[in-house]
ChimeraX commands (.cxc) that place a marker at each C-alpha (Angstrom):
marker #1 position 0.00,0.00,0.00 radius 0.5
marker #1 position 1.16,3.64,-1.26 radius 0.5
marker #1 position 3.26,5.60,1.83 radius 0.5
marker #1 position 0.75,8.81,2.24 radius 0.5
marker #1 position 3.17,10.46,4.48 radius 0.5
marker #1 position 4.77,10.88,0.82 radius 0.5
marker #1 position 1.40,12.62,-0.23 radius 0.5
marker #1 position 1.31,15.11,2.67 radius 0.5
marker #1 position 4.89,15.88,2.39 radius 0.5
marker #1 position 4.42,16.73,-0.96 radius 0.5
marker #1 position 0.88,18.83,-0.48 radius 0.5
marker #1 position 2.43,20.54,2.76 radius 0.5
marker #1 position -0.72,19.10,4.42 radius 0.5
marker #1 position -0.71,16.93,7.44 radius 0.5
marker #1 position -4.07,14.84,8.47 radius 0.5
marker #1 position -5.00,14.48,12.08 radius 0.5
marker #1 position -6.78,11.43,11.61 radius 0.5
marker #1 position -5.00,9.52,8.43 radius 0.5
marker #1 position -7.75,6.71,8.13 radius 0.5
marker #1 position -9.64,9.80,6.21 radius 0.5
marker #1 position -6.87,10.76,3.93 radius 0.5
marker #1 position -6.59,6.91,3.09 radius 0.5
marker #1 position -10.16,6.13,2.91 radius 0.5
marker #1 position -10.13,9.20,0.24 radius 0.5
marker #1 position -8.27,6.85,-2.33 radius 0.5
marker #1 position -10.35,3.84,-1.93 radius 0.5
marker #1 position -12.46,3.01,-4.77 radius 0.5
marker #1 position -15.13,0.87,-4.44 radius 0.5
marker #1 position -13.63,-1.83,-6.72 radius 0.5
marker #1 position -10.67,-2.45,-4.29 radius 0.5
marker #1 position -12.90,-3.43,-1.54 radius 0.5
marker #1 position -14.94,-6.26,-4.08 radius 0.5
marker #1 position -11.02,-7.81,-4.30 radius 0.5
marker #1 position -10.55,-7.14,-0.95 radius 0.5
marker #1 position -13.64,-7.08,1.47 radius 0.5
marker #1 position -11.36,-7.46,4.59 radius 0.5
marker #1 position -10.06,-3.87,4.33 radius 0.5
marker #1 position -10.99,-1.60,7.48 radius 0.5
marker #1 position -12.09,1.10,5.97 radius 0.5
marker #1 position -15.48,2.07,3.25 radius 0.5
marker #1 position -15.35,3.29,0.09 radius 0.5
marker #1 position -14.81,7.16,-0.95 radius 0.5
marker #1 position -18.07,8.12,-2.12 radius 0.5
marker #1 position -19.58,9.66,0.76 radius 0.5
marker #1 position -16.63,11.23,1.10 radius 0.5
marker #1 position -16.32,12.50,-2.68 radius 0.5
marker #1 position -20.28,13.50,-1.83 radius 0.5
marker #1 position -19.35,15.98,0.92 radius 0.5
marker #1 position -16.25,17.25,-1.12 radius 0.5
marker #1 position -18.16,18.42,-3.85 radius 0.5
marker #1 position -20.35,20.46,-1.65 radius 0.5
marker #1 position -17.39,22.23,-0.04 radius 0.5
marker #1 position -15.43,22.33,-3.43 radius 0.5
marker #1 position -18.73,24.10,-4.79 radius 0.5
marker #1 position -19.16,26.77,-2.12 radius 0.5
marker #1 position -16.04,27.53,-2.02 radius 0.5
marker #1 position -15.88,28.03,-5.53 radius 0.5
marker #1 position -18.87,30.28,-5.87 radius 0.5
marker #1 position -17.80,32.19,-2.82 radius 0.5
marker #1 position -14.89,33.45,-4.32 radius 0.5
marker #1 position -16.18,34.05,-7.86 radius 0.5
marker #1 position -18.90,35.91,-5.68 radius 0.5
marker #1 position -16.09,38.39,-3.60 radius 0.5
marker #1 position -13.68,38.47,-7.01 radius 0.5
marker #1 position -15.56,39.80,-9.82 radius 0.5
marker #1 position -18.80,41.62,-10.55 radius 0.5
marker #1 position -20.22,39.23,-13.45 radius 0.5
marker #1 position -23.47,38.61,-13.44 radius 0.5
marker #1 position -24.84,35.42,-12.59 radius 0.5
marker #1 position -24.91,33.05,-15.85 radius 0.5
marker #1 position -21.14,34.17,-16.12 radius 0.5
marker #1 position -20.02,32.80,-13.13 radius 0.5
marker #1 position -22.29,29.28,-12.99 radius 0.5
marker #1 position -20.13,28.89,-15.96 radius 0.5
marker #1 position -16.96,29.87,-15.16 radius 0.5
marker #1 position -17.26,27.50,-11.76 radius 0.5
marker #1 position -18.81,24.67,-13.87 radius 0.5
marker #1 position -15.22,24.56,-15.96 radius 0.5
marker #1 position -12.95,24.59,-12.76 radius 0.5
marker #1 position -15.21,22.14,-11.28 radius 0.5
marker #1 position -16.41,19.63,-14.52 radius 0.5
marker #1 position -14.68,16.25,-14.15 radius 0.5
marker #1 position -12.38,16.93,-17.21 radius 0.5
marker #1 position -10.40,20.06,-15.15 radius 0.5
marker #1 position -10.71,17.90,-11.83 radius 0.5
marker #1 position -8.95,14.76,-13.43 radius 0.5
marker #1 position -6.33,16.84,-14.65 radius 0.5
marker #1 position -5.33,18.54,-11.20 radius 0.5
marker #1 position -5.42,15.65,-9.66 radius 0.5
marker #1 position -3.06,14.21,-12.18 radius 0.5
marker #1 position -0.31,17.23,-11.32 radius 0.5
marker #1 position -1.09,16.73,-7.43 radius 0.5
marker #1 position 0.13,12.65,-8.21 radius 0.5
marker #1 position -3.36,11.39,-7.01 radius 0.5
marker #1 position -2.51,8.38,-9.87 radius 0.5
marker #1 position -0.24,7.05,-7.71 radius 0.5
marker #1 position -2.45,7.00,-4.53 radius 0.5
marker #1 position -5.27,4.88,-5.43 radius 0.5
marker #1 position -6.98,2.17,-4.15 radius 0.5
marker #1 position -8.43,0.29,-7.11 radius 0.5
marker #1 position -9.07,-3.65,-7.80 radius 0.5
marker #1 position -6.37,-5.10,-10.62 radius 0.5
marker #1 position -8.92,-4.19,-13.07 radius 0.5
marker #1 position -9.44,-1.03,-12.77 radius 0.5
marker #1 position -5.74,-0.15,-12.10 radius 0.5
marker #1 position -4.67,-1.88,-16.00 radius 0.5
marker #1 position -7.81,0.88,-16.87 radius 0.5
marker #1 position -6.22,3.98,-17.93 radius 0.5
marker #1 position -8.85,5.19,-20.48 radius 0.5
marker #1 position -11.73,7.88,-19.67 radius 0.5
marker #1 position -12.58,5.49,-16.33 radius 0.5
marker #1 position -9.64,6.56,-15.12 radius 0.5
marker #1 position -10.28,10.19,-15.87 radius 0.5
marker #1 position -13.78,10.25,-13.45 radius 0.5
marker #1 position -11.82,7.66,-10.74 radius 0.5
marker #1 position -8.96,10.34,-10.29 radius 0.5
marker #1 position -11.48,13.03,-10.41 radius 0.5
marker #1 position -13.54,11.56,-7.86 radius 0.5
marker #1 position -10.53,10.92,-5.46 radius 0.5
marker #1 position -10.11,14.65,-5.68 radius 0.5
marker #1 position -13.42,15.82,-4.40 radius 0.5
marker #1 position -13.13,12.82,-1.99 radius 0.5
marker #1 position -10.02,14.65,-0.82 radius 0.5
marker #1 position -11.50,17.63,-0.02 radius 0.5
marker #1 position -13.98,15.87,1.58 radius 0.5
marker #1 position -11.53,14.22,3.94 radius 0.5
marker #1 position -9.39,17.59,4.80 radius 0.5
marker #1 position -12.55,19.53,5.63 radius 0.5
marker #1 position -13.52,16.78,8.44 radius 0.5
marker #1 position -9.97,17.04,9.19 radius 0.5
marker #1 position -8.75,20.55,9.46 radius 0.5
marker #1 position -12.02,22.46,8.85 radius 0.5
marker #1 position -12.95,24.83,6.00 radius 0.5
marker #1 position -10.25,27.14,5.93 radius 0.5
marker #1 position -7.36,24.66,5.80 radius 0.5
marker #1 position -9.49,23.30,2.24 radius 0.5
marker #1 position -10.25,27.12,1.27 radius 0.5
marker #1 position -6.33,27.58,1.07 radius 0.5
marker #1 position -5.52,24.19,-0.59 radius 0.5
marker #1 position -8.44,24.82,-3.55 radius 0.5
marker #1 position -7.28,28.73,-4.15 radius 0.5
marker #1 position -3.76,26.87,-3.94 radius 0.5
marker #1 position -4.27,24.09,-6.54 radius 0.5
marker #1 position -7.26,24.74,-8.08 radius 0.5
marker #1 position -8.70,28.11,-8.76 radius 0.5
marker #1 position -4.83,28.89,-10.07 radius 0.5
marker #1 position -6.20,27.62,-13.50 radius 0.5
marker #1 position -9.31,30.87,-13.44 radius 0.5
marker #1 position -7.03,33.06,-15.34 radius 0.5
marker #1 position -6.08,30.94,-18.45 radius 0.5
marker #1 position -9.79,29.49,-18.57 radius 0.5
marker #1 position -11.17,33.30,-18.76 radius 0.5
marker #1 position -8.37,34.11,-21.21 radius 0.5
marker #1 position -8.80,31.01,-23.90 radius 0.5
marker #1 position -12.71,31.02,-23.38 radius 0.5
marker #1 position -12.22,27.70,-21.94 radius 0.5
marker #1 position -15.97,27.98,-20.01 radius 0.5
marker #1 position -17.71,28.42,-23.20 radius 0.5
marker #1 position -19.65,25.31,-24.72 radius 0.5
marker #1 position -18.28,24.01,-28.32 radius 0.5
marker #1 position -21.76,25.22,-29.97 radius 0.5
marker #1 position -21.09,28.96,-28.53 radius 0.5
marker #1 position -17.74,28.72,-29.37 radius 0.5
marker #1 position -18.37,27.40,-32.78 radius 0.5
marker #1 position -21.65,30.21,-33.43 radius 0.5
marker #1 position -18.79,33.04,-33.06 radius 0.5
marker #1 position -16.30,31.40,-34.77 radius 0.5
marker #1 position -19.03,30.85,-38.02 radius 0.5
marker #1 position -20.54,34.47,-37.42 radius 0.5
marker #1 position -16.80,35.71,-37.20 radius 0.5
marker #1 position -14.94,34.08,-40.47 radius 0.5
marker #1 position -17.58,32.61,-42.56 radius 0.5
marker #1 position -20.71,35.76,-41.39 radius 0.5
marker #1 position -22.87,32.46,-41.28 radius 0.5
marker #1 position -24.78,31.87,-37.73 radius 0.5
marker #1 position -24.70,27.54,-37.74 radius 0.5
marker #1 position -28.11,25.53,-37.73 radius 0.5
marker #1 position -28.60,21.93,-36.69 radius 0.5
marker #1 position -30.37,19.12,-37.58 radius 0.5
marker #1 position -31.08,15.27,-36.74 radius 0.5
marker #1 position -29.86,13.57,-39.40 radius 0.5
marker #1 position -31.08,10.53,-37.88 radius 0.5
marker #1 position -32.38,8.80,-34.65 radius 0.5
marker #1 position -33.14,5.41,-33.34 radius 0.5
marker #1 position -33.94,3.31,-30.48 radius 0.5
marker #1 position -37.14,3.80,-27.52 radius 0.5
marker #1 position -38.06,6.61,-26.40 radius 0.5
marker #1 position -36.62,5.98,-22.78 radius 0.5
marker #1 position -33.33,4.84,-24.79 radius 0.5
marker #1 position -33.16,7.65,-27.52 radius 0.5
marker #1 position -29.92,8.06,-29.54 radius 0.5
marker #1 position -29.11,10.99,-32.26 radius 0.5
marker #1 position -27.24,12.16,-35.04 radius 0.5
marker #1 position -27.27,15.82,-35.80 radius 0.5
marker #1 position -25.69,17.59,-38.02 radius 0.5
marker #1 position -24.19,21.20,-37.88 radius 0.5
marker #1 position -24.57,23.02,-41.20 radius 0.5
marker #1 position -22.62,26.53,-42.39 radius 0.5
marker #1 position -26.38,27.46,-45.28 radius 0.5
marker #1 position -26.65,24.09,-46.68 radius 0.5
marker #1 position -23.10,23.24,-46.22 radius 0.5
marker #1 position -22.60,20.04,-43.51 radius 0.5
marker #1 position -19.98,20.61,-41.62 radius 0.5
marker #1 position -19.99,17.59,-39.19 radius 0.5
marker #1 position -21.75,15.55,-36.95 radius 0.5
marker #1 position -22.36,14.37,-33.79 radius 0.5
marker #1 position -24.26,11.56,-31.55 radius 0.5
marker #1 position -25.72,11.72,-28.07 radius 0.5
marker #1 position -28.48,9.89,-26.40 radius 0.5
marker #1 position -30.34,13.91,-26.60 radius 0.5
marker #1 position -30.36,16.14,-29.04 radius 0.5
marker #1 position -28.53,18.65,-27.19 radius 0.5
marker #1 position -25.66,16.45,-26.53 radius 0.5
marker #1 position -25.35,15.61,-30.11 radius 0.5
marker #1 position -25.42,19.15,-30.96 radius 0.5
marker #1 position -22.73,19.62,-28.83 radius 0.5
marker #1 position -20.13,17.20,-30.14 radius 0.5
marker #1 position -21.07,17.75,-33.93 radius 0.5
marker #1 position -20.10,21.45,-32.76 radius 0.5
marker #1 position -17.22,20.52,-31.13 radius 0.5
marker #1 position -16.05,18.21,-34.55 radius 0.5
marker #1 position -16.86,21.12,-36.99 radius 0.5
marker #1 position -14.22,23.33,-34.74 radius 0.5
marker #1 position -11.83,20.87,-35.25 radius 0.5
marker #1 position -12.65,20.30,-39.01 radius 0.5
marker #1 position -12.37,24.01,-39.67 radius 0.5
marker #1 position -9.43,24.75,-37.39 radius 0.5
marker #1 position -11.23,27.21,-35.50 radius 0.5
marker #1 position -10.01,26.35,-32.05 radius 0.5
marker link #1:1,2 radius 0.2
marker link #1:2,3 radius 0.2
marker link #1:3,4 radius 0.2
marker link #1:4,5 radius 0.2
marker link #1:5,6 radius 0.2
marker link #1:6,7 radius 0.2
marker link #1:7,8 radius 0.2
marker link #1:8,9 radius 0.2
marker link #1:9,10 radius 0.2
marker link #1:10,11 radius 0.2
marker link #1:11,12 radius 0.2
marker link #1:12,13 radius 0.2
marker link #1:13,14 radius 0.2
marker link #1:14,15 radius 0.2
marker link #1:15,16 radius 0.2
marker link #1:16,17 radius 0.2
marker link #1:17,18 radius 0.2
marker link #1:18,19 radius 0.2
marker link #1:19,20 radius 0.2
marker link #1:20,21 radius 0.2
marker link #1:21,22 radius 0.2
marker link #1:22,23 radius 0.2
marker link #1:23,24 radius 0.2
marker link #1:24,25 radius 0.2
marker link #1:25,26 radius 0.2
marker link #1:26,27 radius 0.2
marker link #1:27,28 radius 0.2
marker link #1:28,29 radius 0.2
marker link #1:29,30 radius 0.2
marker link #1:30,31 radius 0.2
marker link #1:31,32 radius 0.2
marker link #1:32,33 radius 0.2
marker link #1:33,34 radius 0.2
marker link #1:34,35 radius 0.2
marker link #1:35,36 radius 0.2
marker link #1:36,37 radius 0.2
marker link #1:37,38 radius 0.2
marker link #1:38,39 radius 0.2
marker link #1:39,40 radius 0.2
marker link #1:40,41 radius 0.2
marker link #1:41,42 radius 0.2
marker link #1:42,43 radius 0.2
marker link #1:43,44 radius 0.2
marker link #1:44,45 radius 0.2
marker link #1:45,46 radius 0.2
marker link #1:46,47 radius 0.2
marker link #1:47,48 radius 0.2
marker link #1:48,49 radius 0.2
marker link #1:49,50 radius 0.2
marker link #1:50,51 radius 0.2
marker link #1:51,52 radius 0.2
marker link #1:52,53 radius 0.2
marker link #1:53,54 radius 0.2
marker link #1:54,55 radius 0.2
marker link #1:55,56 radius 0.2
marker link #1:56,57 radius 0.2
marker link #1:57,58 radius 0.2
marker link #1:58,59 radius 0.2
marker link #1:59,60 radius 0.2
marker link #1:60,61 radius 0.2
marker link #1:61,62 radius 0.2
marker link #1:62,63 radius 0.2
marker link #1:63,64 radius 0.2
marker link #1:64,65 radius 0.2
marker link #1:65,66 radius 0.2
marker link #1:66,67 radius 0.2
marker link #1:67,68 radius 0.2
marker link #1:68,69 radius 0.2
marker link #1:69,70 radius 0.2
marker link #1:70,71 radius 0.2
marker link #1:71,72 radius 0.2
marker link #1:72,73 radius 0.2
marker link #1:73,74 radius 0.2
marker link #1:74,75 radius 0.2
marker link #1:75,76 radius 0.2
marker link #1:76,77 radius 0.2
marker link #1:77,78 radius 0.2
marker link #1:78,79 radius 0.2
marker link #1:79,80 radius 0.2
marker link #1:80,81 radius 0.2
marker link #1:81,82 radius 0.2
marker link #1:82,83 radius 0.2
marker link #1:83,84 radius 0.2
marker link #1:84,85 radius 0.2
marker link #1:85,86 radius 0.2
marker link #1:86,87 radius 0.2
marker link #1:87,88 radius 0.2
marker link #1:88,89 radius 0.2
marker link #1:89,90 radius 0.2
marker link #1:90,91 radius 0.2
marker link #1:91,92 radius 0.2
marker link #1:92,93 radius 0.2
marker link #1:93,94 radius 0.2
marker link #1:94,95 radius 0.2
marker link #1:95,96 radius 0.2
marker link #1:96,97 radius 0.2
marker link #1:97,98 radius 0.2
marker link #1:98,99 radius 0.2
marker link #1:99,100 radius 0.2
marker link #1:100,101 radius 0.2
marker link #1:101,102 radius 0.2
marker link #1:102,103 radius 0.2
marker link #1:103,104 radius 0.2
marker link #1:104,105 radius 0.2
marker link #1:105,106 radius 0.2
marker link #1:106,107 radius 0.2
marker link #1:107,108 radius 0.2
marker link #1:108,109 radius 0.2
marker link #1:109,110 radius 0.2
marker link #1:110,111 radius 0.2
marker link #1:111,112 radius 0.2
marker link #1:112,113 radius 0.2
marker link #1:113,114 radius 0.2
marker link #1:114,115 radius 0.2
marker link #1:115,116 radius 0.2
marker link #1:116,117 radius 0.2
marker link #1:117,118 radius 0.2
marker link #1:118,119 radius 0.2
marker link #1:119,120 radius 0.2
marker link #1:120,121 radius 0.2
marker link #1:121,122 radius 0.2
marker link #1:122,123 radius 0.2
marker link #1:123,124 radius 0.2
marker link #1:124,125 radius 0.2
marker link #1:125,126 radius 0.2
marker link #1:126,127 radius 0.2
marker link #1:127,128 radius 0.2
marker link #1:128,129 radius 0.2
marker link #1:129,130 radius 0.2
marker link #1:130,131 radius 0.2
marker link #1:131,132 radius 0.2
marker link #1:132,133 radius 0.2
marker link #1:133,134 radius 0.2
marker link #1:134,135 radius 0.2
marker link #1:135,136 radius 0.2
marker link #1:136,137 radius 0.2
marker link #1:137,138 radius 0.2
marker link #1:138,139 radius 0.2
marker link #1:139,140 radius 0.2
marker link #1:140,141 radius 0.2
marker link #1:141,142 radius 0.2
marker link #1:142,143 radius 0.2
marker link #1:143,144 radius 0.2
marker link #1:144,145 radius 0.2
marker link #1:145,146 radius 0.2
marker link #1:146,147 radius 0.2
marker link #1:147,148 radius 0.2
marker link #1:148,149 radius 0.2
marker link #1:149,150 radius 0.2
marker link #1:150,151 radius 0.2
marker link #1:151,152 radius 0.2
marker link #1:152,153 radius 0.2
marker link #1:153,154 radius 0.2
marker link #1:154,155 radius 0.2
marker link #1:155,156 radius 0.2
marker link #1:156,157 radius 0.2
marker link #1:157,158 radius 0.2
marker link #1:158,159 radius 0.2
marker link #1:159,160 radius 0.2
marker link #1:160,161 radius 0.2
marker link #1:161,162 radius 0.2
marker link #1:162,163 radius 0.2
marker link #1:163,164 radius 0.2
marker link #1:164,165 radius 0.2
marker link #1:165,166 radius 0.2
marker link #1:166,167 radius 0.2
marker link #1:167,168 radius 0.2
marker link #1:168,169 radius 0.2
marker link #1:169,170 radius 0.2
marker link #1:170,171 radius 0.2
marker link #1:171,172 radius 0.2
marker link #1:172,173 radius 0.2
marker link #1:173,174 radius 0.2
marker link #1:174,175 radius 0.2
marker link #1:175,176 radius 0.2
marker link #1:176,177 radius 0.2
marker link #1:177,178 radius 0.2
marker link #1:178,179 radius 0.2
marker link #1:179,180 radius 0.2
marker link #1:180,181 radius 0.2
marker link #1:181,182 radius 0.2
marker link #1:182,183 radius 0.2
marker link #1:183,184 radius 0.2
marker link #1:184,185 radius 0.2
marker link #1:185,186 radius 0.2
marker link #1:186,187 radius 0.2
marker link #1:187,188 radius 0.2
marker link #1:188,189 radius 0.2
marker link #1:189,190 radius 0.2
marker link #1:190,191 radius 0.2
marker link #1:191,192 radius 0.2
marker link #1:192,193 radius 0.2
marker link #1:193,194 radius 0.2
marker link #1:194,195 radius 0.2
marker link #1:195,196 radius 0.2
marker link #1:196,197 radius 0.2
marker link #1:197,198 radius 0.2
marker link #1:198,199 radius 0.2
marker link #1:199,200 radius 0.2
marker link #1:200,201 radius 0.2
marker link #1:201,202 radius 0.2
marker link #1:202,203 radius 0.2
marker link #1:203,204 radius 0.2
marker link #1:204,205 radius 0.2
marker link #1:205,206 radius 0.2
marker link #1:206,207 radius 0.2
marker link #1:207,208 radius 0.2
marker link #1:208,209 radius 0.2
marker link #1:209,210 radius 0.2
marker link #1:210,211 radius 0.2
marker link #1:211,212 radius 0.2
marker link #1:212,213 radius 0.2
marker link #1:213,214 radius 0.2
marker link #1:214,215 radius 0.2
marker link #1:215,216 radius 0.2
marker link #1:216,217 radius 0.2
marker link #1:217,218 radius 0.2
marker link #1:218,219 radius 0.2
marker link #1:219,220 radius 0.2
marker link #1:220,221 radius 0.2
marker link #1:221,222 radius 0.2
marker link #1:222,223 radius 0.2
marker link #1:223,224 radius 0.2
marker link #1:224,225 radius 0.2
marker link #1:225,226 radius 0.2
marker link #1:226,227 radius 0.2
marker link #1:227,228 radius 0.2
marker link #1:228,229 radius 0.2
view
């Protein structure tokens, strides 16, 4: 089992009760391969840290900048999606902390992405039962809301269909329209394909199990198509 003393040395953070920093890493799989170990699963723990990591969040968006409110929800939803969340806790080493069954450890694909971006939030969870809500406060504006200033600059909190309506209204003085281009399956288990179109020209498309989602990726394809990112 991974030396955390390693982890706090490295995070200049030192738990009281280290069970809780431990219990932070264990995924739910490791216990099925090993049902003898003393300690639960992270996921109430991951539950609680999402709430702090969310309040903490909007607080400071709140105190730091006037926007008004549909700016910030989605400013805090791109520090906070799982995508930004896997990625810290790739740079903090989290990877190497984890308490997964053999099968999920050879797993290094997207699984892995929402596994290491659980831990994080499971973290959080952990230090604020530990050291209390200031101790966290300092460790998110630390690690975390260090990454507001390139997301504002790149547009980084902007969806791929807003980013790709300027782009089109920009370079081509076309606004984008979609359409399904087909759809299949029962109505509790829809899937689409939609297509984004420049007048009549298709750009690309995209599938989701609801329109908007497929809207969304065949957005996000046509930036990539056209270079527009």
């Amino acid at each position: 089992m991974s030396d955390f003393t390693k982890l706090e040395k490295k995070l200049r953070v030192e738990f009281k009760n280290k069970d809780l920093l431990r219990q932070a890493f264990c995924h739910r799989s490791y216990l099925n391969e090993n049902p003898d170990f003393y300690l639960p699963n992270n996921e109430r723990l991951e539950f609680l840290g999402d709430a702090v990591l969310e309040l903490i969040v909007t607080e400071y968006l709140y105190h730091n900048y006037p926007n008004p409110e549909g700016e910030l929800t989605n400013w805090r939803a791109a520090l906070v999606n799982a995508q930004s969340l896997a990625e810290s806790s790739t740079e903090l080493g989290f990877d190497d902390y984890l308490l997964l069954s053999r099968g999920e450890a050879k797993d290094t694909g997207k699984a892995r992405q929402y596994i290491l971006a659980d831990a994080l939030e499971a973290f959080l969870g952990a230090l604020y039962l530990d050291r209390g809500l200031e101790i966290v406060r300092a460790f998110i504006e630390k690690h975390l809301l260090k990454k507001l200033p390139k997301i504002l600059a790149e547009g980084a909190y902007k969806d791929a269909k807003s980013k790709f309506q300027e782009r089109a209204q920009e370079i081509a003085k076309i606004t984008p329209t979609y359409k399904v281009t087909q759809d299949w399956g029962p109505d509790h288990a829809k899937h689409f394909v939609v297509g984004v179109f420049l007048d009549k020209e298709l750009v690309a498309e995209g599938e989701g199990s609801s329109k908007q989602e497929a809207e969304e990726a065949a957005a996000k394809a046509a930036l990539q198509l056209k270079k527009w990112i």
